[in-house]
Biotite code that builds the C-alpha atoms (Angstrom):
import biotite.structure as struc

atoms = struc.array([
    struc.Atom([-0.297, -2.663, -22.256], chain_id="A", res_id=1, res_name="UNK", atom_name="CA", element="C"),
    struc.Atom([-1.681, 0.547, -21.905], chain_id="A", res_id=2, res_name="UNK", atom_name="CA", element="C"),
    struc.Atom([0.265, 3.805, -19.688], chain_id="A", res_id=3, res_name="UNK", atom_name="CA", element="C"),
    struc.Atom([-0.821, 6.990, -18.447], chain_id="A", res_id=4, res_name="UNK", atom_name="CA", element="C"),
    struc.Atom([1.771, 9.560, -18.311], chain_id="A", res_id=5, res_name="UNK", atom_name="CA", element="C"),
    struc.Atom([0.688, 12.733, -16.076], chain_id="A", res_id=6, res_name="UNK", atom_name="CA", element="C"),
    struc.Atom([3.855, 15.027, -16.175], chain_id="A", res_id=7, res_name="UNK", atom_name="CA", element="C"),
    struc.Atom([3.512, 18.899, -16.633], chain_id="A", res_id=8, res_name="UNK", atom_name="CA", element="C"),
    struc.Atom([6.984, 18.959, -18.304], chain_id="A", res_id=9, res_name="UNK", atom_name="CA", element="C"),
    struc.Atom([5.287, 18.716, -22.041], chain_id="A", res_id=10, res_name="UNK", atom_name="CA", element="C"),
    struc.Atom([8.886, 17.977, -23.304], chain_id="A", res_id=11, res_name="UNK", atom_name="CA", element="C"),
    struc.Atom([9.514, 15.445, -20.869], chain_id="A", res_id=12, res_name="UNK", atom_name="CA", element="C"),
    struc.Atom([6.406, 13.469, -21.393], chain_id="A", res_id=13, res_name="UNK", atom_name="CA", element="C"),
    struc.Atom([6.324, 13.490, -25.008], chain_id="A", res_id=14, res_name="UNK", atom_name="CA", element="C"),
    struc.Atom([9.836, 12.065, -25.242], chain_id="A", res_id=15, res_name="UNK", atom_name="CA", element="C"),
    struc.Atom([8.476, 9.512, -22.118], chain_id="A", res_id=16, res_name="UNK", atom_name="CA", element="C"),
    struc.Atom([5.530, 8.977, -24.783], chain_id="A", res_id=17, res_name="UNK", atom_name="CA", element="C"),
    struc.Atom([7.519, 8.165, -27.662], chain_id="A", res_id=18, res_name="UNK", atom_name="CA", element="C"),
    struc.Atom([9.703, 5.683, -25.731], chain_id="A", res_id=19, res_name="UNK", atom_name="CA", element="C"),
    struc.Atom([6.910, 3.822, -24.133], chain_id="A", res_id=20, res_name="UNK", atom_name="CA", element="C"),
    struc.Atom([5.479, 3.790, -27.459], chain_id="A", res_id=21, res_name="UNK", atom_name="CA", element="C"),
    struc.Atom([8.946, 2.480, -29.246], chain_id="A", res_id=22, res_name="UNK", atom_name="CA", element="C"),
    struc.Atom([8.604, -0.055, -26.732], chain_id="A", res_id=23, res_name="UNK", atom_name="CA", element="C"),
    struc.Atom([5.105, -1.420, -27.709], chain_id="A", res_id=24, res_name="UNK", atom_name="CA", element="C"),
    struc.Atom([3.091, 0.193, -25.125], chain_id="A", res_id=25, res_name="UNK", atom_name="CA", element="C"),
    struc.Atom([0.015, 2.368, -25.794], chain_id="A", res_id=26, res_name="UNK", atom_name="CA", element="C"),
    struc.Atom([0.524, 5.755, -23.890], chain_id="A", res_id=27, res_name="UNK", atom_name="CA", element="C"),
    struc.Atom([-2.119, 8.774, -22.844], chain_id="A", res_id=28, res_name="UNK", atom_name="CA", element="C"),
    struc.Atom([-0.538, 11.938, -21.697], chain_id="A", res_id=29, res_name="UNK", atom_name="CA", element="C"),
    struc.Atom([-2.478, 14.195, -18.956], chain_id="A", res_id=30, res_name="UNK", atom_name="CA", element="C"),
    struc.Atom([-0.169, 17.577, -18.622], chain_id="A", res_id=31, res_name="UNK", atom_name="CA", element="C"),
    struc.Atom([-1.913, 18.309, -14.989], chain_id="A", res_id=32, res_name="UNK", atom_name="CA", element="C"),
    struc.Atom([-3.301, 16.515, -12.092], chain_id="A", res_id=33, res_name="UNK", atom_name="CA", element="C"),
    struc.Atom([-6.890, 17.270, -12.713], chain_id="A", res_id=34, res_name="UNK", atom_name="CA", element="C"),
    struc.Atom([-6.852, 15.633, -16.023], chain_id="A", res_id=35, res_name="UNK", atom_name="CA", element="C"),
    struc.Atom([-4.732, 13.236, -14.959], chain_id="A", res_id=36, res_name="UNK", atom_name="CA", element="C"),
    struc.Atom([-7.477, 12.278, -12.903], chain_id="A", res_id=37, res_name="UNK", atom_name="CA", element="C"),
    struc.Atom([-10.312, 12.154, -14.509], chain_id="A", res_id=38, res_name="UNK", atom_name="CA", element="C"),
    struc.Atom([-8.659, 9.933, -17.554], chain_id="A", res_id=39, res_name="UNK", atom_name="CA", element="C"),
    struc.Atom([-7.466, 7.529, -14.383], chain_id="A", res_id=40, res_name="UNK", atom_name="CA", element="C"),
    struc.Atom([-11.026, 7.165, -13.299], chain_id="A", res_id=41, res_name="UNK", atom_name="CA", element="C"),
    struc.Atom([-12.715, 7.464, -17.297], chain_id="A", res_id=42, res_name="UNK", atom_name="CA", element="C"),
    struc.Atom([-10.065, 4.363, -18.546], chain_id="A", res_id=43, res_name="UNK", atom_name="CA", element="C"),
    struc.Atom([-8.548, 1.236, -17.444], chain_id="A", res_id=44, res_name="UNK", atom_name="CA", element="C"),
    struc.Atom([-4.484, 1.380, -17.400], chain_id="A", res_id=45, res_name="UNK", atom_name="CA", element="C"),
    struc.Atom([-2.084, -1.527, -16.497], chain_id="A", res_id=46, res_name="UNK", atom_name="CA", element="C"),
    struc.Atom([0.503, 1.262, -15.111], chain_id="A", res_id=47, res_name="UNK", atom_name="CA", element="C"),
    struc.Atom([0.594, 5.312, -14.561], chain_id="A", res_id=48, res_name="UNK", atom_name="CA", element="C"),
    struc.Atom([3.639, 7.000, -14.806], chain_id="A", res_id=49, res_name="UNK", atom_name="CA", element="C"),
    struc.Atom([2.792, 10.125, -12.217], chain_id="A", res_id=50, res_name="UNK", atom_name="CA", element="C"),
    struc.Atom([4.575, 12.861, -11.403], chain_id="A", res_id=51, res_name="UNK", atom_name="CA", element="C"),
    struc.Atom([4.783, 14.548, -7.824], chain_id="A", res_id=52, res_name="UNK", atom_name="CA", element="C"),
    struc.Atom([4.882, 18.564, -8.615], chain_id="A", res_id=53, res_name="UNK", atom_name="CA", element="C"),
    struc.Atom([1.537, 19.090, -10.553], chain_id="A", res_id=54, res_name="UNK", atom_name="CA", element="C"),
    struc.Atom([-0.578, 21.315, -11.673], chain_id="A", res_id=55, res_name="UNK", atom_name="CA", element="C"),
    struc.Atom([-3.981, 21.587, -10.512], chain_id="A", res_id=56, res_name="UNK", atom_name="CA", element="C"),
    struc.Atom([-3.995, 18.472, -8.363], chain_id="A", res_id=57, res_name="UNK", atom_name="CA", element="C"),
    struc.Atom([-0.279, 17.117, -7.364], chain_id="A", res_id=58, res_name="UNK", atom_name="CA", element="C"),
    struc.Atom([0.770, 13.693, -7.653], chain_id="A", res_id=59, res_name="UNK", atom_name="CA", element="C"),
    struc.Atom([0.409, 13.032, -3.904], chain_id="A", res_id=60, res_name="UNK", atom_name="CA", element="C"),
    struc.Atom([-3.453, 13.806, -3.553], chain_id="A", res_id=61, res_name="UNK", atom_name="CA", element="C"),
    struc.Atom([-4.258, 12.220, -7.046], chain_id="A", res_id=62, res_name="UNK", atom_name="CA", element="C"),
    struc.Atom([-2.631, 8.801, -5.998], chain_id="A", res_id=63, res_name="UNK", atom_name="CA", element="C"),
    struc.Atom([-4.459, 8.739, -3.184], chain_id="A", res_id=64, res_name="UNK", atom_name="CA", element="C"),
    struc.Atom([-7.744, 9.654, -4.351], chain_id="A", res_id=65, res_name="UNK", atom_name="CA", element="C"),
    struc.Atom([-7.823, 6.508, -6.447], chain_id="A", res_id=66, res_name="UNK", atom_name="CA", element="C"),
    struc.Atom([-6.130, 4.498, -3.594], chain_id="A", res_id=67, res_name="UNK", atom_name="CA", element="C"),
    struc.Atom([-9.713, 5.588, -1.714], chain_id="A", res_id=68, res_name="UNK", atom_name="CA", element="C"),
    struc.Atom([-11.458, 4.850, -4.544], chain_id="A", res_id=69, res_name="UNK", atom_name="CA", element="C"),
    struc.Atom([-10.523, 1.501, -4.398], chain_id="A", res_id=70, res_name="UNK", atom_name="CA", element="C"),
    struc.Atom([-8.212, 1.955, -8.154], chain_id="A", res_id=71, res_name="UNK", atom_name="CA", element="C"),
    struc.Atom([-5.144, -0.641, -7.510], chain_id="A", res_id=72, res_name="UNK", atom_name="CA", element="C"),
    struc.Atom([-3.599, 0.392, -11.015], chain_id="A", res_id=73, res_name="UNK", atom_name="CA", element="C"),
    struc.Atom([0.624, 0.209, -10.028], chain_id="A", res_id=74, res_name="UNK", atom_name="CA", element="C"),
    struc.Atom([1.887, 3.598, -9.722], chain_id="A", res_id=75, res_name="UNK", atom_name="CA", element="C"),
    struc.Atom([5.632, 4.718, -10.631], chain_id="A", res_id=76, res_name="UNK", atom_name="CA", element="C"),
    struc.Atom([5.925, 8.472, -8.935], chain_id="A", res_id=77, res_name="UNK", atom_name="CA", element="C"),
    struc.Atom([8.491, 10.374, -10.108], chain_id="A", res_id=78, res_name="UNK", atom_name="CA", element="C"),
    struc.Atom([10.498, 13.558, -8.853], chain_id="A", res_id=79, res_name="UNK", atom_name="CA", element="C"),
    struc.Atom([12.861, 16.331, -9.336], chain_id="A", res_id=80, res_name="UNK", atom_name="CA", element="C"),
    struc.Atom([12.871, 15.619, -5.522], chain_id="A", res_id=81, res_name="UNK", atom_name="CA", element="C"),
    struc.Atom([15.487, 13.312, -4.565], chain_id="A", res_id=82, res_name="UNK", atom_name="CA", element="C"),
    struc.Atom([15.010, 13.760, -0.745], chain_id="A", res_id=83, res_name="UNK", atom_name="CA", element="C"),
    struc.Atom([13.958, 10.844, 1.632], chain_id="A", res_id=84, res_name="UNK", atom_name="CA", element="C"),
    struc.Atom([11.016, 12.365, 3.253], chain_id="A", res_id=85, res_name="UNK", atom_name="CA", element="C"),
    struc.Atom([9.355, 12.699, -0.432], chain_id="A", res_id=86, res_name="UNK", atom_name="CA", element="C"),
    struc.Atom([9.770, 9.685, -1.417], chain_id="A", res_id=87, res_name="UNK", atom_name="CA", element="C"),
    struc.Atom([8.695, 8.152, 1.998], chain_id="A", res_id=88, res_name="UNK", atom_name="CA", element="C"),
    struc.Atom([5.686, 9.504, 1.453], chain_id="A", res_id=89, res_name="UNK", atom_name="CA", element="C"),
    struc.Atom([5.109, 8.816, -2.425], chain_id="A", res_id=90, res_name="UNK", atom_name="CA", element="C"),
    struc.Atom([4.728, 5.366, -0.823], chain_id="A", res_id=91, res_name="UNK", atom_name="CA", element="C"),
    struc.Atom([2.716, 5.864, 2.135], chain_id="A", res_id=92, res_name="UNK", atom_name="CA", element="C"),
    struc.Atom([0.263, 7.599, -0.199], chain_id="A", res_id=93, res_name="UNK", atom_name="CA", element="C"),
    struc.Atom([0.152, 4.446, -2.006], chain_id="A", res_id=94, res_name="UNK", atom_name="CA", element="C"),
    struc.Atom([2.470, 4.506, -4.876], chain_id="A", res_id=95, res_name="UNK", atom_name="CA", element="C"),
    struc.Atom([4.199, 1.537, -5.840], chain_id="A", res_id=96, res_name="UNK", atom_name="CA", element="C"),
    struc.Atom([7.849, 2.430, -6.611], chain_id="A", res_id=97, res_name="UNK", atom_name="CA", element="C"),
    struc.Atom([9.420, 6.032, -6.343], chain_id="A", res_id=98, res_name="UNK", atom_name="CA", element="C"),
    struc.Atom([12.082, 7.572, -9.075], chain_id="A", res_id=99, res_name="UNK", atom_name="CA", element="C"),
    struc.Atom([14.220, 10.952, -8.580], chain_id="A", res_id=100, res_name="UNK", atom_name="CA", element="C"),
    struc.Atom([14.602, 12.992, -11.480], chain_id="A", res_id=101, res_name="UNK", atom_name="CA", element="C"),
    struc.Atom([16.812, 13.417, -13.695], chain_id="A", res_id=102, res_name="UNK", atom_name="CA", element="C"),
    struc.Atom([16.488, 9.563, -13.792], chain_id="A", res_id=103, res_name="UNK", atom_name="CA", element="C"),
    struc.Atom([17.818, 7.115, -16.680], chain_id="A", res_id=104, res_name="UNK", atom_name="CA", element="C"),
    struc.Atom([15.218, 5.826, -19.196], chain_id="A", res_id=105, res_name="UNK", atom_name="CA", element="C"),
    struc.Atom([16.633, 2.286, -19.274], chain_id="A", res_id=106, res_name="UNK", atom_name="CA", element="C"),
    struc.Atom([15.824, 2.431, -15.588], chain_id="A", res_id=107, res_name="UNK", atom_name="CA", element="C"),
    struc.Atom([12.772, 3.661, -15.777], chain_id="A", res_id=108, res_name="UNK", atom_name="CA", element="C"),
    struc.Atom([11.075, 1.126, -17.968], chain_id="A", res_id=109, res_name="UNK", atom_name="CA", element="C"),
    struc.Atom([12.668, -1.859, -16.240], chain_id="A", res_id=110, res_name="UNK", atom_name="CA", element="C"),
    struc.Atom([10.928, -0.943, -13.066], chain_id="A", res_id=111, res_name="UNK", atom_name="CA", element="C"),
    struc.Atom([7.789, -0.361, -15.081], chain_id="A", res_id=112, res_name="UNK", atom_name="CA", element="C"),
    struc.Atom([8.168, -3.723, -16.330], chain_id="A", res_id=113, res_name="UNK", atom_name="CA", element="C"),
    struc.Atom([8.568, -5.214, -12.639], chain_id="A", res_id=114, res_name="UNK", atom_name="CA", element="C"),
    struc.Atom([5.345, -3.302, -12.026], chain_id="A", res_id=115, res_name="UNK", atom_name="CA", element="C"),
    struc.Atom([3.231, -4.948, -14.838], chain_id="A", res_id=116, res_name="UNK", atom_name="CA", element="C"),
    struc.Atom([4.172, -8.197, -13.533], chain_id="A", res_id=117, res_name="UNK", atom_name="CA", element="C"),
    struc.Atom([3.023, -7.825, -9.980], chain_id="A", res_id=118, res_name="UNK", atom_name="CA", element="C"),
    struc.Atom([-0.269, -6.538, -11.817], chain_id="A", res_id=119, res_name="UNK", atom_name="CA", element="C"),
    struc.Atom([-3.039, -4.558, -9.809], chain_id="A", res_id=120, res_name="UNK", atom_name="CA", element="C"),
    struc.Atom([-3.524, -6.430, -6.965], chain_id="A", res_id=121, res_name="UNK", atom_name="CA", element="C"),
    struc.Atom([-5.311, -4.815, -3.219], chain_id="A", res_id=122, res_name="UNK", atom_name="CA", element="C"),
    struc.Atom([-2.536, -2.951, -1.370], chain_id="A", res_id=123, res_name="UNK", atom_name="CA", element="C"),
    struc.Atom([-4.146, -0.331, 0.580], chain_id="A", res_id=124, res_name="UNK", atom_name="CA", element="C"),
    struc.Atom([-1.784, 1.694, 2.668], chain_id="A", res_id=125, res_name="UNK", atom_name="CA", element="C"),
    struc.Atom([-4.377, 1.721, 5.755], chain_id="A", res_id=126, res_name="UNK", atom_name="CA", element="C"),
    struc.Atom([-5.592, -1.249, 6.986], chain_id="A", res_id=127, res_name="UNK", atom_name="CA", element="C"),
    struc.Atom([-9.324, -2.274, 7.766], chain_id="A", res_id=128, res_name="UNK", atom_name="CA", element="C"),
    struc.Atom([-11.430, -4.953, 8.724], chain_id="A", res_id=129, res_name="UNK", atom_name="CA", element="C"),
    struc.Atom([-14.694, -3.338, 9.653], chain_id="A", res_id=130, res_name="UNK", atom_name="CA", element="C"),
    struc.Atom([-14.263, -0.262, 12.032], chain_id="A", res_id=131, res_name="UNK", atom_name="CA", element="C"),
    struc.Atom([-10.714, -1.716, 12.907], chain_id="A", res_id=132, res_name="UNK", atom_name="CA", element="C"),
    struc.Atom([-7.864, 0.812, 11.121], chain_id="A", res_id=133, res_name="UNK", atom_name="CA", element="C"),
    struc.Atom([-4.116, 0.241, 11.284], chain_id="A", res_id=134, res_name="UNK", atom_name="CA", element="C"),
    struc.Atom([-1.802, 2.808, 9.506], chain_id="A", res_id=135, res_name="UNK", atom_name="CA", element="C"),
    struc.Atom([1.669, 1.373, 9.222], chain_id="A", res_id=136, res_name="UNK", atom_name="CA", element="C"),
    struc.Atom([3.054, 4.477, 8.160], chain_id="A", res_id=137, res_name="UNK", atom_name="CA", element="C"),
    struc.Atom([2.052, 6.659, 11.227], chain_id="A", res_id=138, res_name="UNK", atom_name="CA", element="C"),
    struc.Atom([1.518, 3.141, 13.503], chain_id="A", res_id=139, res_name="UNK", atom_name="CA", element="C"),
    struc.Atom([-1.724, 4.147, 14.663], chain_id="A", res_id=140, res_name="UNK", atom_name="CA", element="C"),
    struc.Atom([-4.750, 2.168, 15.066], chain_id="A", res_id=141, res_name="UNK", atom_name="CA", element="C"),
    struc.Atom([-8.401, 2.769, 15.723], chain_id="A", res_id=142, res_name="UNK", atom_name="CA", element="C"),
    struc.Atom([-11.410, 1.014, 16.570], chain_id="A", res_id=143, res_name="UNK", atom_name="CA", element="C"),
    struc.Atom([-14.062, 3.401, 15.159], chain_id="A", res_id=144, res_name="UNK", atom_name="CA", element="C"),
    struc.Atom([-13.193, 6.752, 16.694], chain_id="A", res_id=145, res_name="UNK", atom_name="CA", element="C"),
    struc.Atom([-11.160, 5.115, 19.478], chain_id="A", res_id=146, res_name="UNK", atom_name="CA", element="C"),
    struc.Atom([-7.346, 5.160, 19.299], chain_id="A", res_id=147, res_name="UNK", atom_name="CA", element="C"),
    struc.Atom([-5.657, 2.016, 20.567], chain_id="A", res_id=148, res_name="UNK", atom_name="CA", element="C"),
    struc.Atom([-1.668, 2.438, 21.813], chain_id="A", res_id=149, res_name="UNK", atom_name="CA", element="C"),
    struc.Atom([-0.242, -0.979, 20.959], chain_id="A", res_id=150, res_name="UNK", atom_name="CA", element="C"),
    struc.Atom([3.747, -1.850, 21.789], chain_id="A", res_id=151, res_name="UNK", atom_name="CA", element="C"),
    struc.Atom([5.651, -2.663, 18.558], chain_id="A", res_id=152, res_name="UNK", atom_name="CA", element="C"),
    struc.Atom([5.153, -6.457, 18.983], chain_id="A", res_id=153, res_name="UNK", atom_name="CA", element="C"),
    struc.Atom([1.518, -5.887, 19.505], chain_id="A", res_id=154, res_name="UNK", atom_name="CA", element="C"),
    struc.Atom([1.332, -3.662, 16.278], chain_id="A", res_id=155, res_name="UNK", atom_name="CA", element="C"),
    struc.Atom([3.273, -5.816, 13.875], chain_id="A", res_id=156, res_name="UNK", atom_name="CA", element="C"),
    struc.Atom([0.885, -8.930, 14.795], chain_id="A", res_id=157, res_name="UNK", atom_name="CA", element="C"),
    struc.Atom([-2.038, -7.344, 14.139], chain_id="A", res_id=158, res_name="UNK", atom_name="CA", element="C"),
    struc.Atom([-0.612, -5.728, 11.175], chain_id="A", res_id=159, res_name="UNK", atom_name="CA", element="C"),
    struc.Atom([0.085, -9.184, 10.392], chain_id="A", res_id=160, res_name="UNK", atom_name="CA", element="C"),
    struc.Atom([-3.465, -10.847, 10.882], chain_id="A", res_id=161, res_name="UNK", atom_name="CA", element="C"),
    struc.Atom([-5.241, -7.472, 9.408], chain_id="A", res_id=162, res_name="UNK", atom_name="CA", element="C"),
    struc.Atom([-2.915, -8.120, 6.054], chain_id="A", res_id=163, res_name="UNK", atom_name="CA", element="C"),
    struc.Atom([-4.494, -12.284, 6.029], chain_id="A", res_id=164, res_name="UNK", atom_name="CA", element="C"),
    struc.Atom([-8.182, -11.076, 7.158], chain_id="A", res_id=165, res_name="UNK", atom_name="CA", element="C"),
    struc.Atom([-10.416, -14.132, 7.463], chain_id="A", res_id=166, res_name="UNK", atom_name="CA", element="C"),
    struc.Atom([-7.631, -16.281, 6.636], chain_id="A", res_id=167, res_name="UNK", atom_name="CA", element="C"),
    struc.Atom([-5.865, -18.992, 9.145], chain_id="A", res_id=168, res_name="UNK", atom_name="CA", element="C"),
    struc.Atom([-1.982, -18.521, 9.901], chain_id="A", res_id=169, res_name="UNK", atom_name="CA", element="C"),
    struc.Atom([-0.418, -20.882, 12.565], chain_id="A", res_id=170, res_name="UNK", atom_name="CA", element="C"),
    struc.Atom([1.231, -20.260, 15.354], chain_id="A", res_id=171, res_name="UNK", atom_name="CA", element="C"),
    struc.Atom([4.776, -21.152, 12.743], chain_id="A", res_id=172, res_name="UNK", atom_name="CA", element="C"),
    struc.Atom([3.959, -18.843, 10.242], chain_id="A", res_id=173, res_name="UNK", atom_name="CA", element="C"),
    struc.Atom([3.049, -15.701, 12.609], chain_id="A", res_id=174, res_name="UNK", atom_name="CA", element="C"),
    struc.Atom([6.237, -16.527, 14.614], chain_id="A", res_id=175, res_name="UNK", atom_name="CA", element="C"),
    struc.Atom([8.413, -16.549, 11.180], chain_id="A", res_id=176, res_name="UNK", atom_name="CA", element="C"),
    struc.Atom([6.869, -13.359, 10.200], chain_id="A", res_id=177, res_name="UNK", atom_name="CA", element="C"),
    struc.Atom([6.118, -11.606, 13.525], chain_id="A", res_id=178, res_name="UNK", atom_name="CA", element="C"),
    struc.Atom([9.072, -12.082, 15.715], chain_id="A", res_id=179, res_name="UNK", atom_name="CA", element="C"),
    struc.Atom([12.908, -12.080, 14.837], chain_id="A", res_id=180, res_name="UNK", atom_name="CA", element="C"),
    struc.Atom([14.860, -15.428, 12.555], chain_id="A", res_id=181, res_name="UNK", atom_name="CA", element="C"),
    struc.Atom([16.850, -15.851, 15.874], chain_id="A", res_id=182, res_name="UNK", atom_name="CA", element="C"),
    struc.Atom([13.677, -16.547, 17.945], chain_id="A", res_id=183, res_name="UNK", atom_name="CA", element="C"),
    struc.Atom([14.270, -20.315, 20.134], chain_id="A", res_id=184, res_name="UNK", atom_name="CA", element="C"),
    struc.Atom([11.526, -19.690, 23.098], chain_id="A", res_id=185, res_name="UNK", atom_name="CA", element="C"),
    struc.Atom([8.127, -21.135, 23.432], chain_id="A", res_id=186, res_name="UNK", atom_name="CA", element="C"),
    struc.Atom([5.617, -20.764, 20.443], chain_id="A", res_id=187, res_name="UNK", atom_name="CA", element="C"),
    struc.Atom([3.500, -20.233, 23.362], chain_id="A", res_id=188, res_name="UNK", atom_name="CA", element="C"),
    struc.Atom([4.820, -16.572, 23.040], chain_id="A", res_id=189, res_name="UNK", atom_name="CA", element="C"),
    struc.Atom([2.353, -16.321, 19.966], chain_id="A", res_id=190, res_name="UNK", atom_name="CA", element="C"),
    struc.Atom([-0.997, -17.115, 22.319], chain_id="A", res_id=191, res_name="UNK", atom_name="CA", element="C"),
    struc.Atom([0.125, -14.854, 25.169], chain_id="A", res_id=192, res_name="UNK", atom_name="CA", element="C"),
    struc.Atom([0.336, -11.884, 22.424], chain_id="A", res_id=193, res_name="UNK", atom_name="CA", element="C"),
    struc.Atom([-2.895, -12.974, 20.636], chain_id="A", res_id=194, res_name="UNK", atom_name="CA", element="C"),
    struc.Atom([-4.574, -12.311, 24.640], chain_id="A", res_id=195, res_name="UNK", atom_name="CA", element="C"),
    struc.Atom([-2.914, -9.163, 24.682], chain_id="A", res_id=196, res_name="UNK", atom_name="CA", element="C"),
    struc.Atom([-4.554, -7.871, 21.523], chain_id="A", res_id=197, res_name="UNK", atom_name="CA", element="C"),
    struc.Atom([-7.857, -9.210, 22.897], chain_id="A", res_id=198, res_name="UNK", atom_name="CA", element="C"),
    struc.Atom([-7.862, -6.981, 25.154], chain_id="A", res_id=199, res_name="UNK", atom_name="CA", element="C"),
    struc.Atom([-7.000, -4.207, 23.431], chain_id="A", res_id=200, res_name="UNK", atom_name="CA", element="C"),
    struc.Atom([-8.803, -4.352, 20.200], chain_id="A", res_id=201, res_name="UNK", atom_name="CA", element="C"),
    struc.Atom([-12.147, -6.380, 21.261], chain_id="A", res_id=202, res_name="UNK", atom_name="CA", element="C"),
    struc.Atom([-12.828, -6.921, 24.864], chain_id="A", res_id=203, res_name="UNK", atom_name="CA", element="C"),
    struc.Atom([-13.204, -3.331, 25.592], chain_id="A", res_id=204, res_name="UNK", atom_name="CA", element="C"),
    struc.Atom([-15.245, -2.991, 22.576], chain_id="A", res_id=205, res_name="UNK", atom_name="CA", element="C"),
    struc.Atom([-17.547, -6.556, 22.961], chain_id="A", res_id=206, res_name="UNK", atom_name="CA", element="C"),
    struc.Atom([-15.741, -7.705, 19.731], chain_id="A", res_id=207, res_name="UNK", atom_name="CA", element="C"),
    struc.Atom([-14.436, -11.155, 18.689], chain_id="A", res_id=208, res_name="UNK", atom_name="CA", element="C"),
    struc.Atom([-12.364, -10.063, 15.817], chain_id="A", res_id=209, res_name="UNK", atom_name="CA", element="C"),
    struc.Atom([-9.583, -11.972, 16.940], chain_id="A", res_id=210, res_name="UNK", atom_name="CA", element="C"),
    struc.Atom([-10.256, -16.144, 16.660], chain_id="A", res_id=211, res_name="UNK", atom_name="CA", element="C"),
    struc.Atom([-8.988, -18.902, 18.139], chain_id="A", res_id=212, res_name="UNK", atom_name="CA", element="C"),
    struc.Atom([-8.972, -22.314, 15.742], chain_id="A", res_id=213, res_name="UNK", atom_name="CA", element="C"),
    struc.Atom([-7.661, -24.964, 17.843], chain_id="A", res_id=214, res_name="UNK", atom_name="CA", element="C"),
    struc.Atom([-5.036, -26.958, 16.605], chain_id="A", res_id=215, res_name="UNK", atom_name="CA", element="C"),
    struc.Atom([-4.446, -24.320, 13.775], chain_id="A", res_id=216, res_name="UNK", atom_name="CA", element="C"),
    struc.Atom([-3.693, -21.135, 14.854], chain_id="A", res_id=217, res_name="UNK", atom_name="CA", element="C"),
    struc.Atom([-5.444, -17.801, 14.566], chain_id="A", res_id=218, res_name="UNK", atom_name="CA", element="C"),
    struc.Atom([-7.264, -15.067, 11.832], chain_id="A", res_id=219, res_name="UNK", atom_name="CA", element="C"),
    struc.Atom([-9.124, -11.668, 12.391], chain_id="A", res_id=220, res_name="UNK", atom_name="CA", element="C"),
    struc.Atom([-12.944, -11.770, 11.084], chain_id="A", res_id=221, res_name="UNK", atom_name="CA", element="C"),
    struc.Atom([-12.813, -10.101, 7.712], chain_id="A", res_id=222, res_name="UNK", atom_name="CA", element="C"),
    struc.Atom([-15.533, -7.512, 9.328], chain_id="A", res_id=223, res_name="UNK", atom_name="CA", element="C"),
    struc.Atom([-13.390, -6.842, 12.254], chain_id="A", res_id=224, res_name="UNK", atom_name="CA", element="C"),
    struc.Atom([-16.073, -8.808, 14.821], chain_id="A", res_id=225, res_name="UNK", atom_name="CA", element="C"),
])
């Protein structure tokens, strides 16, 4: 498996180098956020070790330029940081898992273990299907340069449907993952919610995006409608 190490600390990532390395992986070191960068985009990695306070370009912007470039590689952020807000938004940006610094080593390679399983899958951090946008982390949504103001419920289904685009989820599934465990009404709670969006995100907007299957449940086109 191969790592990229961007840390600025030389002696920090040349000890993380050797220990990666004692541990069979193959490891590049990039001592700034520009070069970080461009050896992100030149080579394919199976993990990046990145840290927040950067040279050049920091850790924040250079996670989520390949995020927008469509680069799923997992992401491990680290920081001398320990605060909440930063690592809130080391994973908003799109990072994968967050570690404050100083941190153990043992630690640190476990969770970059639990990354290379989960492998590089799509997990953008804003939602799309066509000119539809949902941003979890600021709950906004958009249709093209129109903001929509959706109640929580309303918000978490869509977030739901947007995250299974052009696939079908029944009325069952959206109510285990939509609404609370303790839940006993009517499923019929799902369809009155599914009009809601309607007209919200595609009657005002002569869009469909939102489909009916009947006797199976519901998806949201793949192009937004």
């Amino acid at each position: 498996m191969r790592v990229l190490v961007v840390e600025d600390h030389r002696r920090l990532a040349t000890a993380l180098k050797r220990g990666l390395e004692a541990e069979g992986y193959s490891v590049d070191v990039a001592l700034d956020g520009e070069e970080g960068l461009w050896l992100a985009r030149d080579r394919d990695y199976d993990a990046i070790v990145l840290d927040i306070l950067l040279p050049k370009v920091n850790g924040y912007r250079l996670c989520a330029a390949l995020r927008d470039e469509g680069d799923w590689t997992p992401i491990l952020m680290l920081s001398a940081k320990a605060g909440e807000w930063d690592e809130a938004e080391a994973l908003d940006t799109g990072a994968d898992d967050f570690l404050a610094k100083p941190f153990s080593y043992v630690v640190l390679v476990a969770r970059l273990r639990a990354l290379l399983r989960r492998g590089a899958r799509e997990r953008p951090a804003v939602l799309t299907a066509g000119d539809l946008c949902l941003d979890p982390a600021t709950h906004t949504c958009r249709r093209g340069d129109t903001e929509i103001r959706l109640s929580p419920r309303e918000f978490s289904l869509l977030e739901f449907l947007m995250r299974r685009a052009g696939q079908l989820s029944s009325k069952a599934e959206i109510l285990d993952h939509v609404w609370d465990f303790d839940f006993d009404g009517d499923d019929n709670v799902v369809e009155v919610y599914v009009r809601y969006l309607r007209r919200k995100v595609d009657l005002p907007f002569g869009r469909q995006a939102i489909q009916t299957v009947r006797g199976v449940g519901y998806r949201l086109a793949a192009d937004g409608g």
